[in-house]
N, C-alpha and C positions, 0 to 999 in steps of 0.2 A: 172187666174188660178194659184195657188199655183204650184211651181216645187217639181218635186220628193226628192233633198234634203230635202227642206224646209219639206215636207209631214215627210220624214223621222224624220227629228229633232224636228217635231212636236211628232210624236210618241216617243220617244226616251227623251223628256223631262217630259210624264207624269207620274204621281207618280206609284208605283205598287198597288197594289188592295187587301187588305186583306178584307175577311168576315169571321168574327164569329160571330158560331152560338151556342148558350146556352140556357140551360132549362132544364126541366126533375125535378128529386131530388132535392130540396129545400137543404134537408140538407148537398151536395158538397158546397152549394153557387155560382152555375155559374156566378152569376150576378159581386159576388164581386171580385172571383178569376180572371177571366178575367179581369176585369178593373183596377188590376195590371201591366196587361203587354199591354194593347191599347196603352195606352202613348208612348213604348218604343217603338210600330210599329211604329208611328205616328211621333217620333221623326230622323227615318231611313228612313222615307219616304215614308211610308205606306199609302192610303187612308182606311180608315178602315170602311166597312160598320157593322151592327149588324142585326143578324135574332132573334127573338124569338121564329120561328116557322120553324120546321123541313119540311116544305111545302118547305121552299128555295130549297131544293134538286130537284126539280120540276124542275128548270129552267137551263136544260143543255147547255146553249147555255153561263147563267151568268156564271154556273162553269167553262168551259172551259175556258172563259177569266178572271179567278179568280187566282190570283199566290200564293193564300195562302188561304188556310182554316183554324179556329182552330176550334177545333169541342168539348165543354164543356156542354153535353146532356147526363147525368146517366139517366140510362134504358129508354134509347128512343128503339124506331122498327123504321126501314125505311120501307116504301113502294116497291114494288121490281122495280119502275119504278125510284125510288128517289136510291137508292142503285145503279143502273145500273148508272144511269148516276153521282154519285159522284165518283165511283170508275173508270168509262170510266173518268172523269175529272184527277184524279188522273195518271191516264195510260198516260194518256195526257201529262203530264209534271205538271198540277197544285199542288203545294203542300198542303200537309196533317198535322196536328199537333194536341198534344193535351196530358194533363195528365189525373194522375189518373181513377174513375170511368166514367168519364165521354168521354173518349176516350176505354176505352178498357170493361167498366162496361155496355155496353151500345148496342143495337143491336146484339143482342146474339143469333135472328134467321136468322140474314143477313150472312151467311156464305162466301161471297163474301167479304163484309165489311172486316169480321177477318181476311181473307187472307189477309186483303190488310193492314191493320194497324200491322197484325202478334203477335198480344196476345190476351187472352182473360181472363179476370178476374176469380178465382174460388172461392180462400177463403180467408177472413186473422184471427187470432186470435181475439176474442174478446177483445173489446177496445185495446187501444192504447199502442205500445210494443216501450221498450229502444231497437235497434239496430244499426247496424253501415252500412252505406254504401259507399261500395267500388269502388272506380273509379278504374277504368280498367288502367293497367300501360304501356300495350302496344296494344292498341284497333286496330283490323284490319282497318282500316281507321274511319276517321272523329273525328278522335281525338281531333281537336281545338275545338270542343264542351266543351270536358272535359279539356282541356289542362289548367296547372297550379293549379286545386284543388286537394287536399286531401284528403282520408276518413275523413267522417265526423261521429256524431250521433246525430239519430233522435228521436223524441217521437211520431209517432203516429204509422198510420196503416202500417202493412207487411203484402204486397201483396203477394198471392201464385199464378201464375198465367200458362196457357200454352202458349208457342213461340213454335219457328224454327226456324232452323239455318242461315238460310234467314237473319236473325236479326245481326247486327251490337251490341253487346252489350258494353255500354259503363261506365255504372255501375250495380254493384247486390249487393245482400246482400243472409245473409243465416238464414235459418229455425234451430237454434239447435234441438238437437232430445229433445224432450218432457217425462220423465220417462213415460211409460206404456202408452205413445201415439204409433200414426199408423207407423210413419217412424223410420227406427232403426239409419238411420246415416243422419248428415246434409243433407237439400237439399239447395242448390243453386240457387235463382232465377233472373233475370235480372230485374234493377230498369230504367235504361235508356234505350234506344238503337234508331237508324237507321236502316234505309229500302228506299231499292227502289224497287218502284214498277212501272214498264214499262220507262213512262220517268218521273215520279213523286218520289218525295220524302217524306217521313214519318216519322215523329218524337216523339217517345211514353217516356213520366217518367210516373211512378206508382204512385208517389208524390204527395201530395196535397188533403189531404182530408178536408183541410180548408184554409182560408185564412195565417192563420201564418205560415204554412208548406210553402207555398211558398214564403213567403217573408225572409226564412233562406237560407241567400247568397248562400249557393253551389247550392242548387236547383234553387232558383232565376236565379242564372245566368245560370245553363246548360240549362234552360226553358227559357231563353233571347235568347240564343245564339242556341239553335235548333230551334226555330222559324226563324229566319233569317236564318239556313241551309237550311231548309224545304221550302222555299218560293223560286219558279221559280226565275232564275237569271233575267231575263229580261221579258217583258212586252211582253203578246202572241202575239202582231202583228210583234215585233218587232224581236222574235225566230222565228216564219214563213217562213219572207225572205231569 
């Protein structure tokens, strides 16, 4: 019989556990925008499994022992038994991730959901707009996310989107006012941020409505580097004890 060190060290040397899960909107490209950053889990020490079927939510028992989700599903609907038990997984400690529409574009009658990722997609201009987005220069915490980048500018979609203050923002950008449009004075909207939700953690960019958005470095990397935020420190048998 194996001793309880050993059991321990046994635990303690398995990899941590990411699943993503993509689909939905063809035109995000879940398939390909994810398989950008698999590698760099996989490189950290991720075992990484893949769903293609939002049915995975199904299995409360996988989420809870799951230290990372990335969730890359524009206009999916959860079931309310699939919702309850990823955002119980989340409450949990398992971590949450994910850009663009397919994190925040996505389950928009799960009101549970939105709490728990804390945005919700509404509008952006049609096609693709020059803007600039700004890293936050003194972010209430979780700053090494952003730490060492610059504003940068982008060419595609700006998000309009709804948060709360819940949110950790960690980059925005802004709406100019439009002549004889609806807003009279800039609005201000958050492009990055952080959340914790129970003992879980959350990590939303608005970024990414194709593959080359995110492979321009400052998004690349704040999307490296909140994935590994977002992911449970340690393996759930092993925060248990």
């Amino acid at each position: 019989m194996a001793s309880h060190a050993t059991e321990r060290a046994g635990r303690a040397s398995r990899p941590r556990s990411a699943l993503v899960v993509r689909g939905g909107w063809e035109g995000h490209d879940p398939v390909g925008c994810t398989e950008l950053f698999i590698p760099h889990l996989e490189t950290q020490g991720f075992a990484v499994e893949i769903s293609h079927d939002l049915a995975v939510y199904d299995d409360d028992e996988r989420l809870a022992a799951t230290d990372l989700v990335v969730h890359s599903w524009s206009g999916g609907a959860l079931t309310a038994a699939q919702e309850s038990n990823l955002v119980s997984a989340v409450r949990g400690g398992t971590g949450f991730a994910g850009w663009h529409g397919g994190i925040i574009g996505t389950n928009v009658a799960n009101a549970a959901y939105l709490r728990m990722v804390g945005g919700r997609f509404l509008f952006h201009p049609e096609g693709f707009q020059d803007y600039t987005v700004r890293i936050e220069a003194e972010p209430e915490r979780d700053g090494e996310i952003v730490a060492g980048l610059e504003d940068f500018a982008v060419h595609t979609e700006q998000y309009w989107v709804l948060s709360d203050s819940h949110n950790t923002v960690l980059a925005s950008t802004v709406f100019d006012v439009e002549p004889g449009g609806e807003w009279g004075e800039p609005a201000a909207m958050p492009v990055t941020w952080t959340r914790r939700w129970g003992a879980g953690r959350v990590f939303v960019c608005t970024l990414g409505h194709r593959v080359g958005d995110l492979t321009q470095l400052p998004t690349n990397t704040m999307i490296q580097r909140g994935l590994l935020w977002a992911a449970r420190a340690r393996p759930i048998r092993e925060a248990r004890q």
